[in-house]
N, C-alpha and C positions, 0 to 999 in steps of 0.2 A: 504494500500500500504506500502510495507515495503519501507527504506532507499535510496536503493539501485536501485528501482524502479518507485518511486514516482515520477519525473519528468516526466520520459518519458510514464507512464502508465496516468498522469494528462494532457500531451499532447495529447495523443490518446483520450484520454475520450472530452476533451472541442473541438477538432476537429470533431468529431460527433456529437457535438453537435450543432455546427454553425446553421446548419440549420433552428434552431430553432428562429433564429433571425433573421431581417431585415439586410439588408446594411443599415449600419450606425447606427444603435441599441446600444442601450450600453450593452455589459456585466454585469454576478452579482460583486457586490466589490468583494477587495480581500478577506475581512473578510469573506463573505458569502459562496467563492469556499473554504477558511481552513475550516469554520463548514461543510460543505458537504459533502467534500470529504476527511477529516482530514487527513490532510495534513500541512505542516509545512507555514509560510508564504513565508518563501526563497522556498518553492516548487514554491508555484504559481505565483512567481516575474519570476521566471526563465521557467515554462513551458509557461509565459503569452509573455517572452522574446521571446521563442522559433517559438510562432505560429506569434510573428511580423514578425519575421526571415523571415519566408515560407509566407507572404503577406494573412494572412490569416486575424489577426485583427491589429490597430490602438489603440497604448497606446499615453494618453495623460495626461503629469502630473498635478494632481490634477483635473482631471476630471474624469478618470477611464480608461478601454479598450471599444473598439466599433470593431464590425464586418467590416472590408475591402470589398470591391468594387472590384470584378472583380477573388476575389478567389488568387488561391497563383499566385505566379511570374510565366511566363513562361519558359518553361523547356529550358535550355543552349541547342543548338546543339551540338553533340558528338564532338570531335575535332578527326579528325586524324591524331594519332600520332604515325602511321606504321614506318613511316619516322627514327625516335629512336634507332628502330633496328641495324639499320645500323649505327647511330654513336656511338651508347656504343659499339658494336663489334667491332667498326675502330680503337678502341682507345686507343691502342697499336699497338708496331711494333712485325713479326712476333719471334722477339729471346725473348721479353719480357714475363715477365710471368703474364697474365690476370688477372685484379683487380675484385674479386669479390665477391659480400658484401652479405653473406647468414648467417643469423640469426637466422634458422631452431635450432641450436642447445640453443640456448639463447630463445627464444620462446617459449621451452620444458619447460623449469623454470621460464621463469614470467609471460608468461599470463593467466590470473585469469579462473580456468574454470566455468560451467556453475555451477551455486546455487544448495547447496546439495551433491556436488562432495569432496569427500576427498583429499585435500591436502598433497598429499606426492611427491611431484613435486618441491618445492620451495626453495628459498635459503634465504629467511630474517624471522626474527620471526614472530611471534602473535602477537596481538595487546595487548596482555594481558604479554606479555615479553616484551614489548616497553618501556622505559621508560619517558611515554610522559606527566607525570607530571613534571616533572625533566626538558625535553625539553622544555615543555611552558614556565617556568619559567628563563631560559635560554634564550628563543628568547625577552623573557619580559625584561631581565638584559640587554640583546645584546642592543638593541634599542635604551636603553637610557645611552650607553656608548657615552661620548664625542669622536664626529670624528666619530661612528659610521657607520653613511651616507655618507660618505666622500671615495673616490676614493682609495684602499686599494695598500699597495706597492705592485708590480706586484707580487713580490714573493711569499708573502703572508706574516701576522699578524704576528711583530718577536717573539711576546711569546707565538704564536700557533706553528711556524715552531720550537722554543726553544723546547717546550713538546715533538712534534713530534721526535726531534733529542734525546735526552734523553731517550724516547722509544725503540728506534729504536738500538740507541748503547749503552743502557746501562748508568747507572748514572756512568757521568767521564770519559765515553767511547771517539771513536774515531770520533763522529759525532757533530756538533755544529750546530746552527740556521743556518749559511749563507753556510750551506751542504743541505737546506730541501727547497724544493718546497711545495706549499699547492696546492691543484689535486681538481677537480669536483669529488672527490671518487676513486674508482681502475680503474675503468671502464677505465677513461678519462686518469688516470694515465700511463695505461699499451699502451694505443694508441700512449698517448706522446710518450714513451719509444722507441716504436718499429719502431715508424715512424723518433727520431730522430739517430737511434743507426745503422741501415740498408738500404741501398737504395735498390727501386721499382727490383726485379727479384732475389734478394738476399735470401740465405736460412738462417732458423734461426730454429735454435735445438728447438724441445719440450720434455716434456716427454708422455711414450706414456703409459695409455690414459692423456691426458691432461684438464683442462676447454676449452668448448669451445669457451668460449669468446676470447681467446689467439689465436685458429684456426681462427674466425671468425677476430679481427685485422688482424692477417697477409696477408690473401688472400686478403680484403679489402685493403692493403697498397699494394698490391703487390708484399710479398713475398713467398717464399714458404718454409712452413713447413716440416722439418725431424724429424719423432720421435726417442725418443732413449729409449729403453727398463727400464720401472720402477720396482723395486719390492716392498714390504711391508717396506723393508730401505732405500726406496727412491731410485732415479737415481743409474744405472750401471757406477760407473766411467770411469770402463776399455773400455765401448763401448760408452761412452760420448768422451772420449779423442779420440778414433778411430773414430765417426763421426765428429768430429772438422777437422781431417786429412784428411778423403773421401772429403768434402763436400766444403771444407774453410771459412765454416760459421763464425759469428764474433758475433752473440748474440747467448745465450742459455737461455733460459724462464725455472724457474721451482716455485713450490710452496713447498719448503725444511719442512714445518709443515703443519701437516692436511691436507695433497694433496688431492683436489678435480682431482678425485672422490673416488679416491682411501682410503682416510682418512692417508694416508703411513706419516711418520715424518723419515728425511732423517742422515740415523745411525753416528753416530760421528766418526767414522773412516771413512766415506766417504766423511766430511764436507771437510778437508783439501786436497783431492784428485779431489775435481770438482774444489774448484777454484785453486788448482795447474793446473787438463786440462785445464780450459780457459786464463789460465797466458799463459801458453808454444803456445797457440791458437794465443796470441792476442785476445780473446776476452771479453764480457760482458756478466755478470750472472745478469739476469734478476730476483730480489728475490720478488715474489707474497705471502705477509706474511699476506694472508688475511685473517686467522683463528684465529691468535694470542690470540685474544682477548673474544675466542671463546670455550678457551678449557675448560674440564667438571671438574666436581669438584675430581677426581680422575686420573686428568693427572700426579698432582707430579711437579716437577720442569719444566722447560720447557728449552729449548737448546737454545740459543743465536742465536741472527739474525746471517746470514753469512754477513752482512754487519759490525756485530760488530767485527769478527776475520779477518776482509777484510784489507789489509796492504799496498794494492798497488792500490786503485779505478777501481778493478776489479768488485766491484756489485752495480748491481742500483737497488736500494731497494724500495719497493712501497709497501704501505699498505693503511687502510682506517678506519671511525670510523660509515660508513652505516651499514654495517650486523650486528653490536653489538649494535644499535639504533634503524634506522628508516630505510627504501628506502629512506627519501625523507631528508635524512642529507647526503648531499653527500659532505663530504669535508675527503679527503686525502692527502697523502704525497709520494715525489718521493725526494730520498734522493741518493748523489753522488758526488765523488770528485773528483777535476780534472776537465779540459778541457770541460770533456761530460758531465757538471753541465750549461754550457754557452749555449750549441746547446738544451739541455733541456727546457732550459728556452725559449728560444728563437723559439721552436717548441710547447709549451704551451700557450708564447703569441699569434702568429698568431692566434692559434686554438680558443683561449675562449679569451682574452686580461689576465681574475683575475677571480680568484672563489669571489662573488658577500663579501661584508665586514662584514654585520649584519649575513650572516653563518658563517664567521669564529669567529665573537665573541661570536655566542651563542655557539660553538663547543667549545672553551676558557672555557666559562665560566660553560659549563656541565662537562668537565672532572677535572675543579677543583673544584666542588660542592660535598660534604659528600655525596650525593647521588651515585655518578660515583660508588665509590668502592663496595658500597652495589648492585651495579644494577650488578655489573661483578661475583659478588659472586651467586647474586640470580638469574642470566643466566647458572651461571655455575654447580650450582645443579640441576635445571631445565631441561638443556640438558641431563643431563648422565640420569636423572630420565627416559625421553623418548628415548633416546638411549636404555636403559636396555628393557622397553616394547617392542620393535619396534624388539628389537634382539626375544628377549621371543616368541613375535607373532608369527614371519618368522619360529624360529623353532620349533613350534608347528602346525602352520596352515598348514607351508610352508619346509617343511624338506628337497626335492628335490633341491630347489635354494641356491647354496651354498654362503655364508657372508665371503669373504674374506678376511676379516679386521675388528675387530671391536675397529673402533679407538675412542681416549680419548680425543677429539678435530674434529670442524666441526657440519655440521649437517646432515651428510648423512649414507648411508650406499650404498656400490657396491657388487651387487651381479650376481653371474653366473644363467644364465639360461644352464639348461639341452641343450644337442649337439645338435644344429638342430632344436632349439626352433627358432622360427620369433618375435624377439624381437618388431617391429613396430608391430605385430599382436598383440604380449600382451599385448603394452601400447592400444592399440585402444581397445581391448577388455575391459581393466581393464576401459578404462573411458566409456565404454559404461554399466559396471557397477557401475559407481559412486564412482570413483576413479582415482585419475592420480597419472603416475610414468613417469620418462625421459628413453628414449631408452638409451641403451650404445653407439649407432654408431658414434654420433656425438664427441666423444670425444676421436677417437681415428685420427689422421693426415691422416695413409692410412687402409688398413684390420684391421681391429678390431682382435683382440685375442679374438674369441669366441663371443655368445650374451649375454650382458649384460644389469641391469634396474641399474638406480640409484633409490635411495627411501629416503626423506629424513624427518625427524623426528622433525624438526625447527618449521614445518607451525602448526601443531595441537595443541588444545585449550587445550585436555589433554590426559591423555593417553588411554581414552574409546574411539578416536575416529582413533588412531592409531590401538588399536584390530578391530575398524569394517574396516579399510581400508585396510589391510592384510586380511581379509575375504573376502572382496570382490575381491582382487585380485586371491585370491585363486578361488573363482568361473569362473574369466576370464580364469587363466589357464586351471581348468578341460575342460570347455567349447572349449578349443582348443585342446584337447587330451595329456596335457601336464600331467606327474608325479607331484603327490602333494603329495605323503608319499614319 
């Protein structure tokens, strides 16, 4: 039994096998089900956990497990809960705009597909890019920091929020500790944001296509999404400042470096003309700088936060230290000045009260470990390595799907499908070949500009598994009649 399987394939096995015992029998030790069925002993603690669950057997400590009496528990009555319908629909008036929490597009990128499927779907590394020696040793340091345990200032860790602000605006720059919130990650970061900066029916600019986790907040908050036309230099200022004036919007969400999905970094003659539109707007630039720390080892210099050239508390800047680590380090930063620093705060406490104390000190103490710097160098050669493949493959296997960007930062690539392709048919197709890729639909607010896959190059072990997962895609396409030279 592999890993990954081993509990629940040790639960099916010792379930058929009851039979073979009496009510009230003993089981073999645990020692005898690990030689049997070799298996780990936290396997058999936990598959032996599993069948007490479902009242199948009786663990008693220090005497072993025994076959149950009477077989598993009996099955709950269904509840009817038709009733529901009717109040999540009632639950708005008819001028408000419907709160509705669809995850379709976020679902595309994390959940894990079936064993054997190539991973080009996803948005965090390998486990072989993680740096999780570095991280243990940092949850180990965390722990036994005095105070650790101890109830963290809501705001968060002041020489976590100190690094963050330093980052963010630059050493010397215009951002200090008591400008920075610490965030559950982006995720939690960009919900604060949206939820504290617009009330329920209100619209709030994207760029269009957008992530869609930014779609997915706002309809959940109940507002509603305008896109505003992006190119490869980022946001149209000239039709940003004109949707401000249509719309009266008051927030504009964008990701100004390595715009997912697009990979677009937004041109420096256009940095001083968005937040001049949302100054003349009245409004808030929403800066999602979640690649930062991502770009490849031939990006070159990198453009400064818009929060660092920000002069008047026009940008609320949020970024994160998960996509350059783990999933499962989620601590970030939302960073802003002025007035909309108090309604922040105070819209993160209801939410979560504190991101938990022992993550922010092991976050502390990995980004100032000699480790940190060598881990961002050795992600950032890494990335371009399988960016270059991932480009190579498409235009060798795949010459018809055009790569409209191949950016130097991120870890994706957005590509056109031919006119008229069924983008949902290609990604079904491609995973029924043993491969996943995200549709483009999700990421765009309304009509999509044409069908698009994202494909992203972050999840593979190396780059032999990138060449077979562009082959197989390339068999989903013929298989649909699509152009592959």
């Amino acid at each position: 039994m592999n890993n990954g399987s081993s509990v629940a394939g040790l639960v099916e096995t010792l379930r058929q096998d009851l039979d073979k015992y009496a009510v009230g029998e003993r089981l073999p030790a645990s020692r005898a089900l690990v030689n049997r069925y070799r298996v780990s002993p936290v396997t058999v603690t936990r598959a032996l956990a599993q069948l007490a669950a479902e009242g199948l057997v009786v663990t008693r400590p220090g005497a072993g497990s025994y076959r149950a009496a009477g077989g598993p528990a009996a099955v709950r009555r269904q509840a009817d809960t038709s009733w529901q319908q009717v109040a999540l629909s009632a639950e708005h008036s008819p001028d408000q705009v419907p709160r509705t929490v669809d995850a379709s597009g976020l679902l595309a990128t994390l959940a894990a597909p079936p064993a054997g499927v190539v991973q080009l779907h996803g948005g965090y590394l390998p486990t072989s890019l993680q740096p999780e020696r570095a991280l243990a040793s940092a949850l180990a340091r965390a722990g036994r920091r005095p105070g650790a345990w101890n109830v963290p200032p809501l705001e968060g860790v002041a020489e976590l929020r100190g690094w963050f602000a330093r980052e963010i605006g630059g050493p010397g720059g215009p951002l200090t500790a008591s400008d920075v919130l610490i965030t559950a990650g982006g995720q939690s970061a960009l919900t604060t944001a949206l939820r504290a900066l617009a009330p329920p029916g209100a619209p709030v600019l994207v760029e269009s296509p957008t992530y869609p986790g930014v779609l997915a907040v706002a309809r959940a908050a109940g507002l509603r999404p305008v896109p505003v036309p992006a190119d490869a230099d980022g946001v149209r200022p000239e039709l940003l400042a004109e949707a401000f004036r249509a719309t009266g919007a008051r927030v504009f969400v964008c990701q100004p470096l390595f715009q997912n999905p697009t990979g677009g970094v937004l041109a420096d003659d256009r940095r001083p003309a968005v937040l001049a539109a949302a100054r003349s707007a009245g409004a808030f630039v929403v800066e999602d700088d979640f690649a930062r720390r991502m770009a490849h080892e031939d990006a070159g210099p990198l453009p400064r936060t818009l929060a660092a050239d920000d002069t008047e508390g026009v940008v609320v800047h949020l970024c994160s230290l998960t996509k350059i680590t783990s999933p499962n380090l989620r601590v970030g930063a939302l960073a802003a000045r002025g007035p909309v620093l108090d309604r922040l705060r105070g819209n993160q406490i209801v939410d979560s009260f504190f991101v938990p104390r022992p993550l922010q000190e092991a976050a502390l103490e990995l980004v100032g470990a000699p480790a940190w710097p060598r881990h961002i160098r050795t992600v950032a050669a890494e990335l371009r390595v399988r960016r270059d493949a991932l480009v190579a493959a498409l235009r060798r296997e795949l010459p018809s799907l055009t790569i409209e960007q191949v950016p130097r930062g991120g870890f994706h690539l957005w590509l056109r499908l031919p006119d008229g392709a069924d983008e949902q048919a290609v990604a079904a197709a491609a995973l029924r070949e043993g491969v996943a890729v995200a549709p483009g639909r999700p990421y765009f607010a309304a009509e999509p500009q044409g069908p698009h896959l994202r494909v992203s190059f972050a999840l593979a072990e190396h780059t032999a598994e990138l060449d077979e997962g562009v082959r197989r895609l390339r068999t989903a396409c013929a298989q649909l009649g699509l152009p592959t030279a």
